[in-house]
N, C-alpha and C positions, 0 to 999 in steps of 0.2 A: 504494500500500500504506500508506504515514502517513497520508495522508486516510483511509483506514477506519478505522482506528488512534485517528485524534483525533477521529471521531464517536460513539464511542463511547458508552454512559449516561451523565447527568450524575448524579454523587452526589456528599450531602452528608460533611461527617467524622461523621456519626452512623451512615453506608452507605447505600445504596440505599434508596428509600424505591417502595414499591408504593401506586399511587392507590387508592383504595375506592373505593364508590358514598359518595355526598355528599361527596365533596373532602376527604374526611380521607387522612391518609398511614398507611400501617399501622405507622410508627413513634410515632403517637399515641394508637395502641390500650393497652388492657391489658394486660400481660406477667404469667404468673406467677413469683414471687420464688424460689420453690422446686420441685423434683419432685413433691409431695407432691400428687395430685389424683385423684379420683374421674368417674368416669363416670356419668351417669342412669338408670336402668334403667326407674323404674317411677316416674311421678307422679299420686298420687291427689289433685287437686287439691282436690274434695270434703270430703275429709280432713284437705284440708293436709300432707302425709305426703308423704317420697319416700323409693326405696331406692337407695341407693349401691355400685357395686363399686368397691373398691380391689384389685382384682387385681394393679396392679402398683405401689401405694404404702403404704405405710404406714398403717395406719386411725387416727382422729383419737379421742382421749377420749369420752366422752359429755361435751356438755352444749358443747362444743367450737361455735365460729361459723363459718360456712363461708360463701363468697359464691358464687353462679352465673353462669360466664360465659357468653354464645353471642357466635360471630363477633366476640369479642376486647372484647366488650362486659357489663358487670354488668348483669344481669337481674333476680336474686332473690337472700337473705342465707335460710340454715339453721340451724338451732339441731342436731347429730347429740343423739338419744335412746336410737336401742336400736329391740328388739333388734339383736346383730351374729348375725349366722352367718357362719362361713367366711372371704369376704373380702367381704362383703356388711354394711351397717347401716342401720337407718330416721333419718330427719331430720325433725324437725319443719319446714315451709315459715313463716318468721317474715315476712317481707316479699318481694313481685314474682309474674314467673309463670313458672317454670323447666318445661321441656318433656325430655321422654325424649332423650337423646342430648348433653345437657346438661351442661359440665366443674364441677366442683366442686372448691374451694382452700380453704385456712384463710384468713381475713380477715388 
């Protein structure tokens, strides 16, 4: 029963670290600093345009910078313009290539 005991995971004092694909640890990824984040709903890349839900944060200013993550990773930077409706707003795409399903933070 203590040999099970002491086989256990190794972890660091930073916790547990889960491997990724290409050897990075998921404690090297990107964390958001706050709650504050939107979903992708709709990207017109054509356009440069994307529509944001903040169903469950806070909606950001116009004119506001926002960065895109995927899989813990910066993708694309927004500029929010407008319209909002609801809990929904349009973003200009200022640099990268953010895909539907896509987190969006304040920088």
């Amino acid at each position: 029963m203590v040999l099970a005991l002491a086989a256990g995971c190794a972890a660091t004092k930073e916790g547990p670290a889960e491997r990724r694909p290409g050897g990075l640890v998921s404690r090297d990824l990107v964390r958001p600093l706050d709650g504050t984040t939107a979903k992708l709903l709709l990207v017109n890349a054509r356009l440069r345009f994307v529509v944001l839900d903040y169903s469950l944060s806070p909606m950001p200013g116009f004119g506001q910078r926002l960065e895109v993550v995927r899989d813990g990773r910066k993708v694309a930077e927004l500029k929010v313009t407008g319209p909002a409706r609801g809990s929904t707003t349009a973003a200009d795409i200022v640099s990268g290539e953010p895909r539907p399903g896509d987190v969006a933070r304040v920088e």
